[in-house]
DRENKOLVEX-100850 format. One line per field, with one value per residue (C-alpha): residue number from 1; residue in three letters; y, x, z. Coordinates in steps of 0.5 Angstrom, whole numbers. Each point is the difference from the previous one (the first is absolute). Layout:
nr [NUM	...]
rest [ALA	...]
Y [Y	...]
X [X	...]
Z [Z	...]
//
This chain:
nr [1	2	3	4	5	6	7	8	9	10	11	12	13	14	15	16	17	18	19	20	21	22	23	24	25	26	27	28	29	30	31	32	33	34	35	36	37	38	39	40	41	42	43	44	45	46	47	48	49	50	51	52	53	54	55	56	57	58	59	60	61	62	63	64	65	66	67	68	69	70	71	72	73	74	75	76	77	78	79	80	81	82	83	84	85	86	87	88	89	90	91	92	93	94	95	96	97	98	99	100	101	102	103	104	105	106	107	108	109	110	111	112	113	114	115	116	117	118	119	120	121	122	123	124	125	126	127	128	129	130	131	132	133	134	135	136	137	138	139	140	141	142	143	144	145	146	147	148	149	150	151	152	153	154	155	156	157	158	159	160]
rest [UNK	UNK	UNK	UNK	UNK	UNK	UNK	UNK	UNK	UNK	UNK	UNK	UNK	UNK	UNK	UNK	UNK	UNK	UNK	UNK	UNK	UNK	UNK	UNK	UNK	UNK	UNK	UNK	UNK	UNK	UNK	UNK	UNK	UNK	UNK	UNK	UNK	UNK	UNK	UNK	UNK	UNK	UNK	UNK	UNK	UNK	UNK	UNK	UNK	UNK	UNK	UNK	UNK	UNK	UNK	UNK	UNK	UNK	UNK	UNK	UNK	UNK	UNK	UNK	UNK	UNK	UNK	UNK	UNK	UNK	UNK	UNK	UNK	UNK	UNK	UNK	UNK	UNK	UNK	UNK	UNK	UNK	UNK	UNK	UNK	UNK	UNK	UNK	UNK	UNK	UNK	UNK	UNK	UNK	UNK	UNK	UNK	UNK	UNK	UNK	UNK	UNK	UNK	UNK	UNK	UNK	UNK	UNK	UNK	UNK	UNK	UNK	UNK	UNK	UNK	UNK	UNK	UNK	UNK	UNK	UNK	UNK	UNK	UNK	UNK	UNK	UNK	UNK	UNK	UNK	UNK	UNK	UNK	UNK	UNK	UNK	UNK	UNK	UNK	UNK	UNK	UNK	UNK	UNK	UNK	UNK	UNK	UNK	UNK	UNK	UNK	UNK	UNK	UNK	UNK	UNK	UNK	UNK	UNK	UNK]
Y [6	5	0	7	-3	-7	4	4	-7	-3	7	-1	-7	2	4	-4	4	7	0	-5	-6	-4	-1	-2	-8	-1	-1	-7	1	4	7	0	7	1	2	7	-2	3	2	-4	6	0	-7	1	4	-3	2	1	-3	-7	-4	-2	-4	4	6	-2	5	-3	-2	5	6	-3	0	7	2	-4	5	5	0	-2	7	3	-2	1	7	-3	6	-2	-8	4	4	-6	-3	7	0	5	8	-2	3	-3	6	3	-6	-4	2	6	-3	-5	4	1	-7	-7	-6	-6	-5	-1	-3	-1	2	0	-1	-1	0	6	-1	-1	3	-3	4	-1	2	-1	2	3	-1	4	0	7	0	-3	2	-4	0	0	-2	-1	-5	0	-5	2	-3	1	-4	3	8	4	5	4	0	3	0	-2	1	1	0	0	-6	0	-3	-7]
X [-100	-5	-7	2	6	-3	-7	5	4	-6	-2	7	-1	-7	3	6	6	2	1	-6	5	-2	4	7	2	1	7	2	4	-5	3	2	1	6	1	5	7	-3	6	0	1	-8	1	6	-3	-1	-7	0	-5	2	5	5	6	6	2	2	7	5	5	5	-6	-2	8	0	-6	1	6	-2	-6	6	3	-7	-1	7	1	5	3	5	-3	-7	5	2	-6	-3	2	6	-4	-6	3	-4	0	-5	-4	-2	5	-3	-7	2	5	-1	-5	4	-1	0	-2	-2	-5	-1	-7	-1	2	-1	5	-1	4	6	0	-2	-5	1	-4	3	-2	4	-2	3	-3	-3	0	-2	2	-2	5	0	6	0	7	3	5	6	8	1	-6	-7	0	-5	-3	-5	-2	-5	-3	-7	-3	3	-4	1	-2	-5	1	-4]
Z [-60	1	-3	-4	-3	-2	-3	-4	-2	-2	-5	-2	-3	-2	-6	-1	3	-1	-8	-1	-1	7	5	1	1	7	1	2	7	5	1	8	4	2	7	1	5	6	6	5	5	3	1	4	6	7	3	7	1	-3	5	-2	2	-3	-4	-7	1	-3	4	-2	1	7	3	-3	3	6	0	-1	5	6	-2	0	8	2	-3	-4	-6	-4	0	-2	-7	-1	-3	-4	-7	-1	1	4	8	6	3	-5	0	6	5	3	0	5	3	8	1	2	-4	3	-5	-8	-4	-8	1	-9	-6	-8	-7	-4	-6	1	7	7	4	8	5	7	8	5	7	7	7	-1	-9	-5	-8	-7	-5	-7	-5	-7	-1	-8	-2	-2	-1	7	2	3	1	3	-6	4	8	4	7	-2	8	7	6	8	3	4	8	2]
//
């Protein structure tokens, strides 16, 4: 308590409460604070810097993924529609980004809970580029689908 609120308490009390009748009784049960029900989503995101051993992806979010990124290297399109919810097209999304680079490897490189939805970041790795990933997966009666996509980074690797 700070020592400006306890002065003006203590006047208070001098003159005997607001109306000059003395203060209220103290109540029998201490009043405790209640903590406002934060969400969780801050606690959910895997910083980088931490190591871990896993991802915690669902199961059924990983396998789609893990899908989904296979399609990505093999310039798969129709496996890659598959995994958009109805309306968003590959074409206007990541597909002519990565367009005229080889991809040889994936790996989920990032990834966080935001609400109901999953944030996966992933790598693509070629012999001469790389490029990084971002999907924004949301469940739906179908399983996991891919609301929004976009290609966050693309680099020419540089030889050794």
């Amino acid at each position: 308590m700070s020592e400006r609120r306890r002065h003006l308490e203590g006047l208070l009390a001098a003159a005997g409460g607001v109306t000059g009748a003395g203060l209220p009784a103290p109540e029998a049960g201490a009043v405790t604070a209640t903590q406002a029900e934060m969400s969780d989503d801050a606690q959910e995101f895997i910083r980088l810097e931490k190591a871990t051993g896993t991802w915690p992806i669902p199961a059924d979010l990983e396998e789609a993924q893990r899908s989904f990124a296979s399609a990505l290297v093999a310039g798969d399109d129709a496996t890659l529609t598959r995994w958009l919810v109805p309306g968003l097209e590959i074409e206007t999304t990541a597909r002519t980004l990565l367009d005229g680079a080889t991809y040889s490897s994936h790996a989920t490189v990032a990834f966080a809970r935001l609400g109901h939805q999953r944030l996966v970041k992933m790598r693509l790795d070629g012999p001469s580029s790389s490029a990084t990933v971002l999907a924004r997966w949301t469940s739906s009666p179908q399983g996991w689908r891919i609301a929004a996509l976009d290609v966050g980074g693309r680099d020419a690797v540089r030889p050794a």
